[in-house]
Structure formats: structure tokens, C-alpha cells
PAKOLFI-60170 format. One record per residue (C-alpha): residue number from 1; residue in one letter; x, y, z. Coordinates in Angstrom, 1 decimal. Layout:
+-----+---+--------+--------+--------+
!   k ! r !     px !     py !     pz !
+-----+---+--------+--------+--------+
! NUM ! A !      X !      Y !      Z !
...
+-----+---+--------+--------+--------+
# end
This chain:
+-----+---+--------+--------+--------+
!   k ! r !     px !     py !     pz !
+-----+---+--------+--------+--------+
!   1 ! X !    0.0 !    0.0 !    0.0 !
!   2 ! X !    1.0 !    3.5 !   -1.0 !
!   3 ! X !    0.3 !    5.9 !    1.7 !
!   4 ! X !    2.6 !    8.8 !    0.7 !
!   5 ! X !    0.6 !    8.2 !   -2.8 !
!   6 ! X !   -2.8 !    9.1 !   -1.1 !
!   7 ! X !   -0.8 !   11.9 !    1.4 !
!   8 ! X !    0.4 !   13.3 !   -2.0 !
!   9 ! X !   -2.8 !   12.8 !   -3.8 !
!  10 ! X !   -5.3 !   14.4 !   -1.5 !
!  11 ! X !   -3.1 !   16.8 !   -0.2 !
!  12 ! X !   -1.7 !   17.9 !   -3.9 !
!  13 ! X !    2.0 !   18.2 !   -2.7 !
!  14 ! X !    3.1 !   16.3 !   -6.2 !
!  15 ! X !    1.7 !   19.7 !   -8.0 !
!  16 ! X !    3.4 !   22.1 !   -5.4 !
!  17 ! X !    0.2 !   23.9 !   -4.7 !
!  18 ! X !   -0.3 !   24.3 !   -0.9 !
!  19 ! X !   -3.3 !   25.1 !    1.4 !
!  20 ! X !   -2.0 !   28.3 !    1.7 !
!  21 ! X !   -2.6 !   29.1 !   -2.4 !
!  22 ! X !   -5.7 !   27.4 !   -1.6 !
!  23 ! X !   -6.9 !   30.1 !    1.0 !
!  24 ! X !   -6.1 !   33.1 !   -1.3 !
!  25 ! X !   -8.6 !   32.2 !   -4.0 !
!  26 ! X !  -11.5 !   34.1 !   -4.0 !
!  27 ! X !  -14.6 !   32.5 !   -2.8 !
!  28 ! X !  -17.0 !   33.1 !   -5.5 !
!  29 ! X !  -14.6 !   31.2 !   -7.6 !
!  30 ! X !  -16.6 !   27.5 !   -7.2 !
!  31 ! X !  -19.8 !   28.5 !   -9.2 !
!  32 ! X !  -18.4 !   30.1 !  -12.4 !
!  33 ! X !  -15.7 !   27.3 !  -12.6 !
!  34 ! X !  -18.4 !   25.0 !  -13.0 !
!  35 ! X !  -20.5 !   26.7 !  -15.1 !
!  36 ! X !  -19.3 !   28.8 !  -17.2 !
!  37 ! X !  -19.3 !   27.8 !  -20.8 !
!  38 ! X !  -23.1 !   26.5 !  -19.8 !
!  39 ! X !  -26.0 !   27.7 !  -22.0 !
!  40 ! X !  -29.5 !   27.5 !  -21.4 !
!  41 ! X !  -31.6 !   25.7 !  -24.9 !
!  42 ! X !  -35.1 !   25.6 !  -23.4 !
!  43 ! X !  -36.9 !   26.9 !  -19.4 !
!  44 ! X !  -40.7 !   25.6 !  -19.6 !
!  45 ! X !  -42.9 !   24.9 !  -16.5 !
!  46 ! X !  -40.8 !   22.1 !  -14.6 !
!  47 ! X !  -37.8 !   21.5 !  -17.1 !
!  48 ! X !  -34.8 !   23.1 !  -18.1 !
!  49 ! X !  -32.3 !   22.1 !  -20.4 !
!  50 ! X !  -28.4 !   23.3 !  -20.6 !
!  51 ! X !  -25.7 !   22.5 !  -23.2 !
!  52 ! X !  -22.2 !   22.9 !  -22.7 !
!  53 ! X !  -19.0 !   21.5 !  -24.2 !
!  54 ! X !  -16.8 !   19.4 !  -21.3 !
!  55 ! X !  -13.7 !   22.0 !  -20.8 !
!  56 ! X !  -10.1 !   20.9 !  -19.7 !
!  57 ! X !  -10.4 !   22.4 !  -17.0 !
!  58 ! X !  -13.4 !   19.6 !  -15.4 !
!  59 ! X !  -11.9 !   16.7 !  -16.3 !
!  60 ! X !  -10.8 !   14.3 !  -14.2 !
!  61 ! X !   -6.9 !   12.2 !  -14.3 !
!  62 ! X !   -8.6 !   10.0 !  -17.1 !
!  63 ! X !   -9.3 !   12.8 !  -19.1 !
!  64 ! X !  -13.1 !   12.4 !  -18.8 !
!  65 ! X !  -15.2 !   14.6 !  -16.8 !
!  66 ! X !  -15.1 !   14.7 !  -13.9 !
!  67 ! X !  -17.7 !   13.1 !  -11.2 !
!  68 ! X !  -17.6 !   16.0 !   -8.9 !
!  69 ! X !  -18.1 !   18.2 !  -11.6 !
!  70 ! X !  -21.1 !   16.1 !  -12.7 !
!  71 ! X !  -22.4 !   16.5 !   -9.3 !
!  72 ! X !  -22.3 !   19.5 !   -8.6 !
!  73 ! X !  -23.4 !   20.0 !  -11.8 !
!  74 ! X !  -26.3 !   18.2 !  -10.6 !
!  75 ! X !  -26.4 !   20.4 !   -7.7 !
!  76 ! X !  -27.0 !   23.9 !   -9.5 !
!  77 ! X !  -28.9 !   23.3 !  -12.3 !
!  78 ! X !  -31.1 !   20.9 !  -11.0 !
!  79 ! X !  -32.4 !   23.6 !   -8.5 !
!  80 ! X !  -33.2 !   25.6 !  -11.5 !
!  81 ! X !  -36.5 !   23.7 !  -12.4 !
!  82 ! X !  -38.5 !   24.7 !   -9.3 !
!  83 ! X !  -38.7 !   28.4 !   -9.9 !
!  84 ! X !  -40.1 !   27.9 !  -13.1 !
!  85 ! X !  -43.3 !   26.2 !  -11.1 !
!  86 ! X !  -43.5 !   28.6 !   -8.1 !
!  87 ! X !  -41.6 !   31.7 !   -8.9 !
!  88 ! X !  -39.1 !   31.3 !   -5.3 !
!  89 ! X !  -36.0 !   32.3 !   -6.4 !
!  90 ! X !  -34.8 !   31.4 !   -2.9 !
!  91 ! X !  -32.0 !   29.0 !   -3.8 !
!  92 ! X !  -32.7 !   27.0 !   -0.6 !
!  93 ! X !  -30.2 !   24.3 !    0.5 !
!  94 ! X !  -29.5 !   21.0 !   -0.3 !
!  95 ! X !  -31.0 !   18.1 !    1.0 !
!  96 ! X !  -29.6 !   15.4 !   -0.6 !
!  97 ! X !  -27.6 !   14.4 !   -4.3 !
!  98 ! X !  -27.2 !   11.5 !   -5.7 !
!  99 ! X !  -26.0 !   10.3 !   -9.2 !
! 100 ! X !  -25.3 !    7.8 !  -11.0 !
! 101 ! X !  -22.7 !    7.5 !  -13.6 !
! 102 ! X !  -23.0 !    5.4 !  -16.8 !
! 103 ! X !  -20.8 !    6.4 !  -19.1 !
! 104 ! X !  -18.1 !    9.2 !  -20.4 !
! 105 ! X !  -17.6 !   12.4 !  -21.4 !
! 106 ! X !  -14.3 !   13.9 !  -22.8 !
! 107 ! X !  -12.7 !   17.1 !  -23.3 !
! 108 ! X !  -14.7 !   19.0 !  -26.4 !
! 109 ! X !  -17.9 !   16.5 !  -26.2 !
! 110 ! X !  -21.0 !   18.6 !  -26.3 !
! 111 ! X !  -23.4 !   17.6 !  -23.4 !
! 112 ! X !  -27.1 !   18.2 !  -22.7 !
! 113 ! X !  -28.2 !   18.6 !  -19.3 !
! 114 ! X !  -31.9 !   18.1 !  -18.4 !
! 115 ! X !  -33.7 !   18.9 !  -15.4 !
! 116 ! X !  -37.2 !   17.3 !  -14.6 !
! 117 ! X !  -38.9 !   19.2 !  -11.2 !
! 118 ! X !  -40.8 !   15.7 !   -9.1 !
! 119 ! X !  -41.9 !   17.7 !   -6.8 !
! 120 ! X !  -42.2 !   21.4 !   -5.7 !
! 121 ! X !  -43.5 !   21.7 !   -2.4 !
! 122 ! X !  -43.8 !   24.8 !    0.2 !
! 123 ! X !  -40.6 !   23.2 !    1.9 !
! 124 ! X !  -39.5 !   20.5 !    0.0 !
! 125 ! X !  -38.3 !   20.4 !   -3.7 !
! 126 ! X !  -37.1 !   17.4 !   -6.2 !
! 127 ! X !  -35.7 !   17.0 !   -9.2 !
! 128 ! X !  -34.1 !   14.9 !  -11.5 !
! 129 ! X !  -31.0 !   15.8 !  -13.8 !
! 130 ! X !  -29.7 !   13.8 !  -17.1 !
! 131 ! X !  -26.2 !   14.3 !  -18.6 !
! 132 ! X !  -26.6 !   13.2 !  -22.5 !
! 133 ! X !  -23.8 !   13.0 !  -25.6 !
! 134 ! X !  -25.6 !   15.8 !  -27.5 !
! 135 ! X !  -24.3 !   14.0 !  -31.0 !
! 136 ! X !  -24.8 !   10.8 !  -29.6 !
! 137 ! X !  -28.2 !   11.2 !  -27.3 !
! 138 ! X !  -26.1 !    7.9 !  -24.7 !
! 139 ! X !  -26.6 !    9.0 !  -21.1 !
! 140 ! X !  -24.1 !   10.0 !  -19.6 !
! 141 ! X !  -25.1 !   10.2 !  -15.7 !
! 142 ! X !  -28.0 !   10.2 !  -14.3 !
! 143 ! X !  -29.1 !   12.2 !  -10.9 !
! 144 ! X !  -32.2 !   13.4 !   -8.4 !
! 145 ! X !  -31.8 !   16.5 !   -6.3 !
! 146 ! X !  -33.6 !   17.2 !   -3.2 !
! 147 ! X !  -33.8 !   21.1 !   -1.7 !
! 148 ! X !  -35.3 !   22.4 !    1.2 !
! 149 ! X !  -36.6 !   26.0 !    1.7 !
! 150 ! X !  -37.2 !   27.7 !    4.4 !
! 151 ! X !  -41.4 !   28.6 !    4.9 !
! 152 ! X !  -41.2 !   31.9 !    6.4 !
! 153 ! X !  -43.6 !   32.3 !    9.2 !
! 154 ! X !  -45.4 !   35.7 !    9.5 !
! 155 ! X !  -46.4 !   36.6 !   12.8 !
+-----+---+--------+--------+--------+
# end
């Protein structure tokens, strides 16, 4: 076993980038790094649809993109659906992601992603997400998200 490998890996030591680079980057970085290059295709009550083509810069050390990405992928534009059926553009917080991956992307494949609102409640929200090969139509990963919003009580 290879512990120094893992130390190296998870701590990016190999790439001489330290926590303290880490700290100075700007915290609104995490959003645009994911999406940018995303473009909205279609918004209709309960579904949204995005394209974008899989940058360098979200792939993973196979050169595929990568499952975080994907997931938080999942995370953001799922969310997007349930406006479009109750007009609350409070972003709420997530309750739960999960997704499941069934196949690859790579750098400069074009990608659809759909999101399907289940269920838009006054504190509970679900949605589902699929990641498709525009050219190809093959699903790519598949995912639900689950967002909870605060009621607000008026006294």
C-alpha cells in the first residue's frame, strides 16, 4: 500500500500547490468554474435544459469529466427547475444528491443537461437531472436532487 501516494494525492503536494494558495482564492470562484461555458436551450414549466461542451479544466486524471463536476453540476442546475413552477427564487439548501454514472464524457464533447422538477412543495423540492452526448443522445449520468426551503412564518 502507498500511503505517501494518497498523502500526495489528496493533499496535492506532487503539484506544489499548498493550502495556503488554496486560502487566497476568491470564494466566488466555485460556481463560475463549473458553469461557465453552460448555456441555457429551453426553461418551460418544470424542465430546463443546458448544453455545454466538457472543458479541460473539469476533467478528471482520465481525461473524462469529472464526477464531482457532474455532481455539482447536478447540484446547481437541478435547482433551476423549481422556480419555473413557483416563482421562489430562494436557492434553498440541499438536502440530498445522488447520481449515478453510466458512461463518459471527454474534453470538447458537447453535453445536454436536463432537469425534470418531481416535486415542488412549500418546503421540499425534487428534481431529476440527465447528462446526455448531445451528438450521440447515450446518457451519460444520471441524478435526483432534493432542496429544502425555508417557509417563512409571518407573525
Amino acid at each position: 500500500m502507498d500511503y505517501e501516494w494518497v498523502k500526495n494525492y489528496l493533499e496535492k503536494t506532487r503539484s506544489g500547490a499548498s493550502s495556503n494558495d488554496i486560502v487566497s482564492v476568491p470564494s466566488s470562484l466555485f460556481e463560475p468554474l463549473i458553469m461557465s461555458g453552460l448555456k441555457v436551450d429551453l426553461i418551460e414549466r418544470g424542465r430546463v435544459i443546458c448544453s455545454m461542451k466538457v472543458p479541460p479544466r473539469l476533467l478528471n486524471v482520465d481525461n473524462s469529466l469529472h464526477g464531482g463536476a457532474i455532481a455539482a453540476l447536478v447540484d446547481v442546475v437541478g435547482g433551476t427547475a423549481f422556480p419555473t413552477i413557483n416563482n421562489n427564487t430562494n436557492t434553498g439548501v440541499s438536502m440530498e444528491i445522488n447520481v449515478s454514472y453510466l458512461d463518459a464524457a471527454c474534453v470538447g464533447d458537447e453535453i445536454e443537461i436536463e432537469t425534470k422538477a418531481l416535486r415542488v412543495g412549500k418546503a421540499v423540492a425534487v428534481a431529476s437531472v440527465e447528462f446526455r452526448n448531445k451528438k450521440t443522445g447515450k446518457v451519460i449520468a444520471q441524478g435526483r436532487h432534493t432542496k429544502y426551503f425555508a417557509v417563512s412564518s409571518k407573525l
